[in-house]
VMD Tcl script that draws the C-alpha trace (Angstrom):
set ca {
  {329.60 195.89 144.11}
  {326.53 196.36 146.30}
  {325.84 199.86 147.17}
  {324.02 201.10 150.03}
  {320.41 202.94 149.98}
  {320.02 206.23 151.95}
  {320.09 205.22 155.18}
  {316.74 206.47 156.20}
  {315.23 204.27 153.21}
  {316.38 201.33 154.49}
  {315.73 199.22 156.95}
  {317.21 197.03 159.78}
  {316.41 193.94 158.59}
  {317.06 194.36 154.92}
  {320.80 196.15 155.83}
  {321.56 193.09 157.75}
  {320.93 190.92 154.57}
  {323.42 193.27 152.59}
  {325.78 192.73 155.39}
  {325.57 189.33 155.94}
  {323.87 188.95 158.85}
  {325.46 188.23 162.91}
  {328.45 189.97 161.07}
  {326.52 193.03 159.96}
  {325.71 193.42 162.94}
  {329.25 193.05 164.49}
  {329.91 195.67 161.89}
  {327.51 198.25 162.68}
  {328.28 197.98 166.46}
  {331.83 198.17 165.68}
  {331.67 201.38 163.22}
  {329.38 203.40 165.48}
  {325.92 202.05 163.57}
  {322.75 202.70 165.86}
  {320.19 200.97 164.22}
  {317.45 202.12 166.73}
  {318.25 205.46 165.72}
  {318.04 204.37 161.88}
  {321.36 206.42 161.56}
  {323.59 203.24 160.48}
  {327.06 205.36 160.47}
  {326.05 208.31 158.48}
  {325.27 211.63 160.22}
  {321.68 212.45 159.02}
  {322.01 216.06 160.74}
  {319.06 217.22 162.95}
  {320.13 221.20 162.83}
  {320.73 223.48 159.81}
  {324.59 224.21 160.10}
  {324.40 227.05 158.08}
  {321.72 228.69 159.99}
  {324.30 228.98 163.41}
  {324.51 232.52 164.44}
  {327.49 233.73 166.58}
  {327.92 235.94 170.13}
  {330.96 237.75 170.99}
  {331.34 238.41 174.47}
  {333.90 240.51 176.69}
  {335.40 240.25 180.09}
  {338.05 241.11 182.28}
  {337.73 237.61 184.17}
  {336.10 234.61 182.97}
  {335.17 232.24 185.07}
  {334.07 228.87 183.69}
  {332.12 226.76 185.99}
  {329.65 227.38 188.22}
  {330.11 225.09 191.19}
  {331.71 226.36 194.87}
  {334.86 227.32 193.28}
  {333.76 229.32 190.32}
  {330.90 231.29 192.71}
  {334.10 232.51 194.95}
  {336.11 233.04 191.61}
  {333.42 235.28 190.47}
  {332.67 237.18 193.86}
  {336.16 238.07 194.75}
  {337.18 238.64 191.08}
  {334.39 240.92 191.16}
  {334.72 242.86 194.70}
  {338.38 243.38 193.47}
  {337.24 245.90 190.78}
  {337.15 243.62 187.59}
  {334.02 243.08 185.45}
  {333.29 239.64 185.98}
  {331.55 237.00 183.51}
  {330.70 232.99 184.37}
  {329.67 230.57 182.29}
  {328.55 227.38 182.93}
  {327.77 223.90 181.26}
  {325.28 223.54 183.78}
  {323.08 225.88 186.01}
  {324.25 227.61 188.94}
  {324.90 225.51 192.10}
  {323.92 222.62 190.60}
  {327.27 222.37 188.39}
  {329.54 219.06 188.76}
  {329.48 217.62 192.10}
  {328.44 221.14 194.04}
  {325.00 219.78 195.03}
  {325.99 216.30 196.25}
  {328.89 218.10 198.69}
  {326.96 218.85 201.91}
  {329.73 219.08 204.79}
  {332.62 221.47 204.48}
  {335.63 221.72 206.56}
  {336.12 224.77 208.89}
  {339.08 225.55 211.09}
  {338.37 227.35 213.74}
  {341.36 228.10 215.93}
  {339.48 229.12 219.08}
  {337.99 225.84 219.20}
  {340.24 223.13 217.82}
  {343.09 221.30 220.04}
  {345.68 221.17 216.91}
  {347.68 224.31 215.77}
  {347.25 224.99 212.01}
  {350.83 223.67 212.00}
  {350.07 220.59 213.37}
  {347.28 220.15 211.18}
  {349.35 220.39 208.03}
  {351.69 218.14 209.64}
  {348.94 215.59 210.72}
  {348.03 215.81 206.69}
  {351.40 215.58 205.05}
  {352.24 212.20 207.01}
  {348.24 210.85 206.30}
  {348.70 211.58 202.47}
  {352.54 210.02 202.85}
  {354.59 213.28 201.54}
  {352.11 213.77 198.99}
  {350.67 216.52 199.87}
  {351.12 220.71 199.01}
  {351.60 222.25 202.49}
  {351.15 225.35 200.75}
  {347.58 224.64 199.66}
  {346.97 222.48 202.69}
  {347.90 225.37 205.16}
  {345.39 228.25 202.74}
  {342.67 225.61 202.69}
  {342.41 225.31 206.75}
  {343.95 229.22 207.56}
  {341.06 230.85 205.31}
  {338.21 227.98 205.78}
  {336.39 229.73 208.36}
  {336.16 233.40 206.27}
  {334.40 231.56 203.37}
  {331.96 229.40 205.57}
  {330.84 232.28 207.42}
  {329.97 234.06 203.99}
  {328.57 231.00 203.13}
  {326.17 231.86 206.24}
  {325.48 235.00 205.27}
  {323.95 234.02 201.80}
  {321.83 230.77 202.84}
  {324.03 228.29 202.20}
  {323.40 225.54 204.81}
  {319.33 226.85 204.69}
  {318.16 224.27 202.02}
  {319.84 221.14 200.55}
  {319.41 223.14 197.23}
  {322.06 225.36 195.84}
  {320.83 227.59 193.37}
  {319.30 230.16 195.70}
  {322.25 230.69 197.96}
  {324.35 231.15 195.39}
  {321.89 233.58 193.35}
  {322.25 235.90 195.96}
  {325.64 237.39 195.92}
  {326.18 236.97 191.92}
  {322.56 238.99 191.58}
  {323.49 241.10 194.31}
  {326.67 242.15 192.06}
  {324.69 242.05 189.39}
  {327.50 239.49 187.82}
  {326.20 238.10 184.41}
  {325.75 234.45 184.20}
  {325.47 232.37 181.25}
  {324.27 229.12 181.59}
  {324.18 225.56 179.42}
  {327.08 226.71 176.87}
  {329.52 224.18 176.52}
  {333.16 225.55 176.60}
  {335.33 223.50 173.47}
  {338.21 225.55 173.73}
  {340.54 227.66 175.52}
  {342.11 230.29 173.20}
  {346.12 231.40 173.43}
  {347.10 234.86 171.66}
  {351.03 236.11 171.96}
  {351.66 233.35 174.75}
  {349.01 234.18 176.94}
  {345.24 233.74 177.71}
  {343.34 235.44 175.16}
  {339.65 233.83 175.95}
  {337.39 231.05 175.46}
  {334.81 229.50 172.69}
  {332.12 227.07 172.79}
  {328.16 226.76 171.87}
  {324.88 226.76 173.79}
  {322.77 223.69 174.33}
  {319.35 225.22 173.77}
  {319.94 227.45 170.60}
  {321.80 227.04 167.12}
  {324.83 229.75 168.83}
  {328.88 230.09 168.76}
  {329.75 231.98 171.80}
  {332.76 233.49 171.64}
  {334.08 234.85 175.04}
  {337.73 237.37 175.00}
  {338.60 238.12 178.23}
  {342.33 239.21 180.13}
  {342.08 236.33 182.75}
  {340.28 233.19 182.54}
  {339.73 231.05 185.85}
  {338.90 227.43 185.26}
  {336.53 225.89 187.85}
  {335.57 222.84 185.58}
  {335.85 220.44 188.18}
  {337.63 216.75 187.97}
  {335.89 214.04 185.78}
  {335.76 210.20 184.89}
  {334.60 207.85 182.15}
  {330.83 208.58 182.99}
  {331.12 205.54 185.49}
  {327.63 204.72 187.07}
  {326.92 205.09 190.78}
  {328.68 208.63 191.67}
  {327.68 212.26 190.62}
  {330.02 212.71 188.09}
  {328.63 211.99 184.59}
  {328.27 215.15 183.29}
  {332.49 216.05 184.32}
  {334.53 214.63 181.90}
  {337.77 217.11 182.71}
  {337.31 219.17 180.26}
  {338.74 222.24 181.75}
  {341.90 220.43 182.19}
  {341.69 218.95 178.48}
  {341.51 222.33 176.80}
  {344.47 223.74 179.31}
  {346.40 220.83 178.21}
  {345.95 221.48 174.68}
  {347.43 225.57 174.55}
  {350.39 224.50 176.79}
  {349.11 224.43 179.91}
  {351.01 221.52 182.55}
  {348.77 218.68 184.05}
  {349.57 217.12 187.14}
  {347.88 213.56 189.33}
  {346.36 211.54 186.78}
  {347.67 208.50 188.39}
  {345.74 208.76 191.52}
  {342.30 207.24 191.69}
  {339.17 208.05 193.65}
  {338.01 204.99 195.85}
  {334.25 205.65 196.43}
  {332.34 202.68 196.21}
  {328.99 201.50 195.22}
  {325.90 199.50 196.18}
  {326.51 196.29 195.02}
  {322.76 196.21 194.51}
  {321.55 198.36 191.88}
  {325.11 199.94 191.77}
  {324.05 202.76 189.10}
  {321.22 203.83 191.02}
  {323.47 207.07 192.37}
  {319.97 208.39 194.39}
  {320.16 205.45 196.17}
  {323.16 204.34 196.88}
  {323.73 208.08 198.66}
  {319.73 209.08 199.22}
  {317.82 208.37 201.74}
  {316.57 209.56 205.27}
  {319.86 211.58 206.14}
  {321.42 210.72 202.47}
  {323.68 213.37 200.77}
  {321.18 214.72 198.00}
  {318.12 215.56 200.49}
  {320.32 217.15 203.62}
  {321.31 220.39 204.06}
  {325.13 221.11 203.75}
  {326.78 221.46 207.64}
  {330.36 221.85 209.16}
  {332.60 220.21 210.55}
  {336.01 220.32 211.96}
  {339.37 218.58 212.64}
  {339.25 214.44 211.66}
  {342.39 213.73 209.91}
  {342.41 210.23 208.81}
  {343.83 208.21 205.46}
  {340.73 206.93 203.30}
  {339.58 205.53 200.29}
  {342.77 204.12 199.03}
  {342.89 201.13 196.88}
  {342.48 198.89 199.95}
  {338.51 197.82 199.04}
  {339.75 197.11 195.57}
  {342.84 195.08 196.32}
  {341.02 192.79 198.59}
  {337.54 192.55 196.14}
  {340.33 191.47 193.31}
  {342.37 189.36 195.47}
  {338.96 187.50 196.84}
  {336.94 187.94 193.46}
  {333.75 189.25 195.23}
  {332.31 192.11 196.51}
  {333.23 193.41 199.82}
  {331.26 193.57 202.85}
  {330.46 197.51 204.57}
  {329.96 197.73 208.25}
  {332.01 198.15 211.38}
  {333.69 194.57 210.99}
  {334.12 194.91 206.67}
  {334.36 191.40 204.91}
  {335.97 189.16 207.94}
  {338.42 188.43 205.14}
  {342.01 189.20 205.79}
  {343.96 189.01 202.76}
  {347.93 189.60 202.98}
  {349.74 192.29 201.72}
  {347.88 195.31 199.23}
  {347.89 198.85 199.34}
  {349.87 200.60 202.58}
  {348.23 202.57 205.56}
  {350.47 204.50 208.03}
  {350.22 202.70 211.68}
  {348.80 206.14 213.03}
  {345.85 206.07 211.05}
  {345.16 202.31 211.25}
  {341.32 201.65 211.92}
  {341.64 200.98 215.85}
  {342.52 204.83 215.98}
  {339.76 206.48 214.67}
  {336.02 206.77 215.87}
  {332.99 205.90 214.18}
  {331.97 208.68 211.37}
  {328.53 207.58 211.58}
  {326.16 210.21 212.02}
  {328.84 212.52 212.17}
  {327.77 216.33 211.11}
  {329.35 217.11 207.62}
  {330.65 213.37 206.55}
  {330.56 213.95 202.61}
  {331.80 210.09 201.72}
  {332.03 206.44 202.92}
  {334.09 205.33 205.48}
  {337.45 204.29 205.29}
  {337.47 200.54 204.75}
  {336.06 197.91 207.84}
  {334.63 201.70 208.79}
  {331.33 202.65 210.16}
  {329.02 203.25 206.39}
  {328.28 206.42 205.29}
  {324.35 207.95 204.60}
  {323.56 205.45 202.03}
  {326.13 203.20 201.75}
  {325.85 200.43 204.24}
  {325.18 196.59 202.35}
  {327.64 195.12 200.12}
  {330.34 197.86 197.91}
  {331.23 197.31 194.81}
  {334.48 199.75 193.00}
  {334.10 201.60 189.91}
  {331.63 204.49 190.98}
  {333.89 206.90 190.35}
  {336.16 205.59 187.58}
  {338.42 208.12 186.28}
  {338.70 210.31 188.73}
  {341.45 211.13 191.34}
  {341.17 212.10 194.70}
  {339.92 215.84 195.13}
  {342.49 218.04 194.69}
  {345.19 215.74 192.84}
  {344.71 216.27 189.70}
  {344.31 218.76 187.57}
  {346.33 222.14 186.29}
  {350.22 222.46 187.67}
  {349.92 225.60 190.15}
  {353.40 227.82 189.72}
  {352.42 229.53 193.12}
  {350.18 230.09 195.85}
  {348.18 231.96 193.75}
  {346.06 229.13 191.84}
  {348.40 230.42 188.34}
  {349.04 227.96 185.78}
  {352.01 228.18 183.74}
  {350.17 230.48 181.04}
  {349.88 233.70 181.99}
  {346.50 234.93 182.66}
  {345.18 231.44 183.16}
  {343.62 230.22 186.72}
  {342.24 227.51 187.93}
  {340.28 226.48 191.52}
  {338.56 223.56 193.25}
  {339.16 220.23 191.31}
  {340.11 221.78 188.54}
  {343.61 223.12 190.23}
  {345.88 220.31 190.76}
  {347.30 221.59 194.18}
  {347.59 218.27 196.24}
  {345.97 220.30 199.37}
  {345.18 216.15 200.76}
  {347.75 214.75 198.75}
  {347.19 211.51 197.12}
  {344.44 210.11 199.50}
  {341.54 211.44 200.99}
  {342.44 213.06 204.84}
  {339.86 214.86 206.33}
  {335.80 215.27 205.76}
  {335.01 218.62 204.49}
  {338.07 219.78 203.02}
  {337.64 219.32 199.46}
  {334.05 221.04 199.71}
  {336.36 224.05 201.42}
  {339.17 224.22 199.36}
  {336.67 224.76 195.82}
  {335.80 227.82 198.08}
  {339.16 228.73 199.20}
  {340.76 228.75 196.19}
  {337.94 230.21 193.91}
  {338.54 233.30 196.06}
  {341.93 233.10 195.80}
  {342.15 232.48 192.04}
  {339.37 235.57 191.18}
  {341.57 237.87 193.29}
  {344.84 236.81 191.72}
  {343.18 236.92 188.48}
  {341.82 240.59 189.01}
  {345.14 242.10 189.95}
  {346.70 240.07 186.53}
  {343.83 242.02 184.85}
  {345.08 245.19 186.11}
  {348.32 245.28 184.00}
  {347.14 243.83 180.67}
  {345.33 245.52 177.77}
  {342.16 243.36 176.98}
  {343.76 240.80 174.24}
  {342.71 240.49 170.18}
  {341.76 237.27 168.90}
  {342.34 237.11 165.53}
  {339.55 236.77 162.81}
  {341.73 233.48 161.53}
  {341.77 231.82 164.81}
  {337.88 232.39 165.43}
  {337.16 230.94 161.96}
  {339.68 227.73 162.99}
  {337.64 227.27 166.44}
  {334.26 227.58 164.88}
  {335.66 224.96 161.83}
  {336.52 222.59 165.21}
  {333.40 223.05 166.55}
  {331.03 222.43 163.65}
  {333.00 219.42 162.46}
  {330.96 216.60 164.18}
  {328.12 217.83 163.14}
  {329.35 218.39 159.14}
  {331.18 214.85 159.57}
  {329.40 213.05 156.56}
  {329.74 209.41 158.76}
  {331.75 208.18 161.52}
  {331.62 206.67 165.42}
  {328.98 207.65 167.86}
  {330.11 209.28 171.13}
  {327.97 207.57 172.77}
  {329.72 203.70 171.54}
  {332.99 205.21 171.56}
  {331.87 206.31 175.35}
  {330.92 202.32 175.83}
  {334.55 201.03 174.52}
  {336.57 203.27 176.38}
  {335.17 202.73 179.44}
  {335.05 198.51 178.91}
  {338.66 199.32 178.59}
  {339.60 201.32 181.55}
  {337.21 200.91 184.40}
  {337.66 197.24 185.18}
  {339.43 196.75 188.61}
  {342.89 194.99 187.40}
  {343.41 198.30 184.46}
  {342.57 201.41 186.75}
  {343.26 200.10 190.53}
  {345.01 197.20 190.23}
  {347.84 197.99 188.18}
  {350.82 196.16 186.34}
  {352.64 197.36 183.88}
  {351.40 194.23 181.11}
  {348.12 195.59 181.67}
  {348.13 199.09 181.61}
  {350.27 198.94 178.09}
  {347.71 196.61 176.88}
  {344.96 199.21 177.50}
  {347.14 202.20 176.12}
  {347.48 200.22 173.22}
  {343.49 200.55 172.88}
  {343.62 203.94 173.70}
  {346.01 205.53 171.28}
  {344.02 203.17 168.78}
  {340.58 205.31 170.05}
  {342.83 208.53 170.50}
  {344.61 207.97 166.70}
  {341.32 206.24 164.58}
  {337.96 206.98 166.46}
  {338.60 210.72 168.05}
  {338.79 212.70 164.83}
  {335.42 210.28 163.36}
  {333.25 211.71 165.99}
  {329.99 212.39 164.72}
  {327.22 214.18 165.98}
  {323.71 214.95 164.52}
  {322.64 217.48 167.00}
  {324.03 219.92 170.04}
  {323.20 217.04 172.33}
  {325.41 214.73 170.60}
  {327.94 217.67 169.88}
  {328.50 217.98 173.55}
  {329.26 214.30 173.50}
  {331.60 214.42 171.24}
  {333.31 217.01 172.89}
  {333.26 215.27 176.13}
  {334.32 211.59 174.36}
  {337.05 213.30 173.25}
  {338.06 214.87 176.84}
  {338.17 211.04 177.99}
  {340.54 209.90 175.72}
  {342.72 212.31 176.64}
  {342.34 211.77 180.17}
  {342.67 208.03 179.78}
  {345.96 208.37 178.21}
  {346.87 210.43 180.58}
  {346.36 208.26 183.29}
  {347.52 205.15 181.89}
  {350.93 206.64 181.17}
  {351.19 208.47 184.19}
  {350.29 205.21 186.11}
  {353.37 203.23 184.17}
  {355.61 205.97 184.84}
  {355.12 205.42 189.00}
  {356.44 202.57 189.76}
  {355.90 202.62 193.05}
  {352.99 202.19 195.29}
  {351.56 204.98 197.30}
  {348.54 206.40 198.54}
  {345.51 205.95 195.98}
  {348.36 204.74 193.05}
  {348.68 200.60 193.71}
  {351.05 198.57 191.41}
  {351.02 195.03 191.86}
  {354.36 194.78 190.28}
  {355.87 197.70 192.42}
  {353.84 197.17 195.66}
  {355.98 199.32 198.07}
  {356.74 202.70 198.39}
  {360.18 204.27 196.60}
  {360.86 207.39 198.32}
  {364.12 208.05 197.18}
  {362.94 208.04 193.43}
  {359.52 208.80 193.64}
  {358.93 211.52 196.17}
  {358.09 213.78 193.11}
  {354.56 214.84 191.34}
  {354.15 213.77 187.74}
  {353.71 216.41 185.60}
  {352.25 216.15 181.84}
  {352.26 218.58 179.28}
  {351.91 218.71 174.76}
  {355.36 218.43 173.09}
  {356.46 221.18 170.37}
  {355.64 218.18 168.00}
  {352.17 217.27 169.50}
  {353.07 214.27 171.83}
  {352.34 213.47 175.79}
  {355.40 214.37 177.48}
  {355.79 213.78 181.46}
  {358.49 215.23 183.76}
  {358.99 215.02 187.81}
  {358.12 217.90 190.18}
  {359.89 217.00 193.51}
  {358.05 217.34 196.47}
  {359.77 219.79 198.41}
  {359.73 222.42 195.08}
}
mol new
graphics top color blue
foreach p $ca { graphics top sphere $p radius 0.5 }
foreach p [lrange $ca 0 end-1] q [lrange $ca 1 end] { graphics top cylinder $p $q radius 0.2 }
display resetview
């Protein structure tokens, strides 16, 4: 029996003659090996584990995430007489896809034609019945209040975030901790209790307690190339999911597309004179239209190519494929190019966006659903989840406010700061009738054992490789867009293989890799989620296209799909009708 040398003593080529050669290397690829990294599946650990030393950190609100939603979370939470803490996995303003939004959607009665009643009308039939008029009517009734503090602190004075939203969080003198990644959410006596995670620059546990925690973690995908969103990998909604908290949307997709030329260049496929990263953020109002559905992607798989941007799209009509209500059929809308505040492309055949003109290819944005879809189950108005003490805002917050499709420019940009503000003042007045919760010493020693176990796994799979699979599994066209049911068990069948073998072998040699891990992890979950939430629709509506169900069911399907952790561990899915 041949056994192997310390990894670090051996090299490449003389492993591959113990292995046998091509098949060694089949082997290492397959177990996670990186020979470039000479770490061929053991974890040769870059940080002394035992050295870690540990914060503890109180709050009456916590906000995690410090994008549009968790600045309003923190302000409001604040001004309503709690002491206020954020904590972000990035910097301030430049958190998820904060500094890529630059138009937000204002209603301003006194100058638009619709009533706000019309508006959530015009809304509910774009996004088919999918919408929550509830959250549709608070994004456009409280819209203008947050863009004209918005004003007041330099928001739409520099394409740069950071400085704008310095100045009311230093103004309240509102601590801010920055690059700690949150692992978990922590439950005590059935409700919120606090939060845990570690810092990316120094060998530190944080360990956060706090009455009310607000989750502004943003959406997330499968690290797709091409879009803003590598670094979100919904792992607010992940933790949530894990103490008991309901998920909602996962079968709704986001249809950005990409330059077909040099489609993971993200700069520029969306820079350039007038592109989104260089402008300055701006306003605009009323454009309700029904956009970036599955329509690009049904006609690229029924053609095989690309598709053609531009006013005229493709000049390929191909029959049948995703839905669009007569009223917001192409003919009826304007051109959105050069229009103040346009955050996206067009709809498809549509004038391009800043950037995006050429040939589009799907994908960009793999994993993630339209703004507002998916995330946490709201039991109210109030951004509440179904644990008490535990909010959540912006694209973390599944409230449907557009429904299943995207319906007007703007509004996802607005609603992060609607509901932020809504959540931190819901979350203060929680805070007023609870005594500030004990998390016990056994519980703090089981979250720092989760933690730290990448890093004291002895051997196992890379994040970064198990990154690679998942996504060759779920972001091809005819698994994620496309969907029949065949297809979508064949990839769960990969997943639950990932989720069941390769999730608890996660290795990591450093905090880099340990926030990989972490975020891996997140995707698995999220990919299950959405496969099974996908099978479970069998209809076709809005961003959510079956192939084998191709038309709409309203008499069984006019219902959310809700997801939350069984008693004995398992996914378990129920239906939220509309109208409830």
């Amino acid at each position: 029996m041949t056994t192997l040398q310390n990894p670090k003593e051996m090299s490449r080529r003389k492993f591959m003659a113990v292995a046998g050669g091509a098949a060694g290397l089949a082997a290492m690829a397959a177990m996670g090996f990186s020979p470039e990294r000479e770490a061929y599946g053991a974890n040769i650990p870059e940080i002394d584990i035992d050295k870690m030393s540990y914060a503890e950190n109180e709050a009456d609100v916590l906000v995690i995430g410090g994008g549009m939603a968790g600045l309003f979370a923190a302000v409001k939470a604040h001004d309503a007489g709690s002491k206020v803490m954020m904590v972000s996995k990035g910097r301030l303003g430049s958190s998820g896809m904060t500094p890529f939004a630059k138009g937000i959607f204002t209603y301003d009665p006194a100058r638009e034609k619709l009533s706000l009643d019309e508006f959530v009308d015009t809304v509910s039939r774009s996004a088919l019945g999918t919408n929550n008029p509830i959250y549709t009517r608070q994004m456009a009734e409280h819209s203008l209040a947050r863009v004209n503090e918005l004003k007041q602190w330099g928001f739409f004075e520099s394409p740069l975030y950071n400085k704008s939203f310095n100045n009311p969080v230093k103004e309240r003198n509102i601590p801010v901790k920055e690059r700690i990644v949150i692992t978990h959410l922590i439950k005590e006596d059935g409700r919120i209790a606090g939060a845990a995670g570690f810092n990316l620059d120094e060998e530190k546990i944080h360990f956060f307690k706090a009455k009310s925690v607000i989750l502004c973690t943003g959406a997330g995908g499968f690290k797709p190339n091409g879009f803003p969103i590598c670094d979100l990998t919904h792992d607010g909604t992940v933790m949530a999911y894990n103490i008991g908290a309901k998920v909602t949307g996962k079968e709704w997709n986001d249809g950005h597309p990409g330059r077909s030329e040099n489609p993971a260049a993200c700069y520029d496929g969306w820079g350039g004179v007038g592109g989104m990263f260089d402008r300055k953020p701006s306003v605009n109002g009323v454009d309700v239209h029904h956009d970036l559905g599955m329509e690009g992607n049904y006609k690229a798989y029924m053609t095989g190519n690309p598709v053609t941007g531009g006013p005229s799209g493709s000049g390929v009509t191909v029959q049948g494929g995703p839905y669009r209500p007569a009223e917001f059929a192409e003919d009826n809308y304007r051109s959105r190019e050069g229009k103040p505040g346009a955050d996206g492309p067009p709809k498809e055949g549509g004038a391009p966006g800043p950037g995006m003109g050429g040939t589009s290819v799907g994908g960009s944005s793999a994993g993630m659903a339209i703004h507002k879809s998916e995330g946490l189950v709201p039991i109210n108005e109030k951004c509440e989840s179904n644990i008490p003490g535990l909010y959540a805002a912006g694209d973390a917050l599944g409230s449907h406010m557009a429904g299943a499709i995207y319906t007007q420019v703007g509004s996802s940009l607005a609603g992060s700061a609607v509901q932020g503000a809504v959540a931190g003042k819901s979350a203060s007045e929680y805070c007023q009738g609870v005594e500030m919760p004990i998390i016990s010493k056994a519980k703090m020693n089981d979250v720092q054992e989760e933690i730290l176990a990448p890093l004291k796994r002895e051997a196992g799979y890379s994040p970064a490789w198990v990154t690679q699979t998942l996504q060759g599994i779920m972001i091809p066209n005819f698994i994620i867009y496309i969907k029949k049911e065949n297809l979508l068990k064949a990839a769960l069948a990969y997943v639950e293989e990932l989720r069941d073998h390769h999730m608890p072998m996660l290795r990591a040699a450093d905090l880099h890799e340990l926030r990989l891990a972490f975020e891996t992890a997140n995707m698995i979950v999220s990919a299950e989620m959405k496969l099974k939430a996908s099978l479970m629709r069998k209809e076709s509506r809005c961003s959510h296209f079956r192939l084998d169900y191709p038309g709409m069911d309203t008499k069984n399907w006019n219902a959310w799909i809700n997801i939350y952790k069984g008693s004995d561990g398992s996914m378990k899915f129920e239906k939220q009708p509309f109208e409830s």
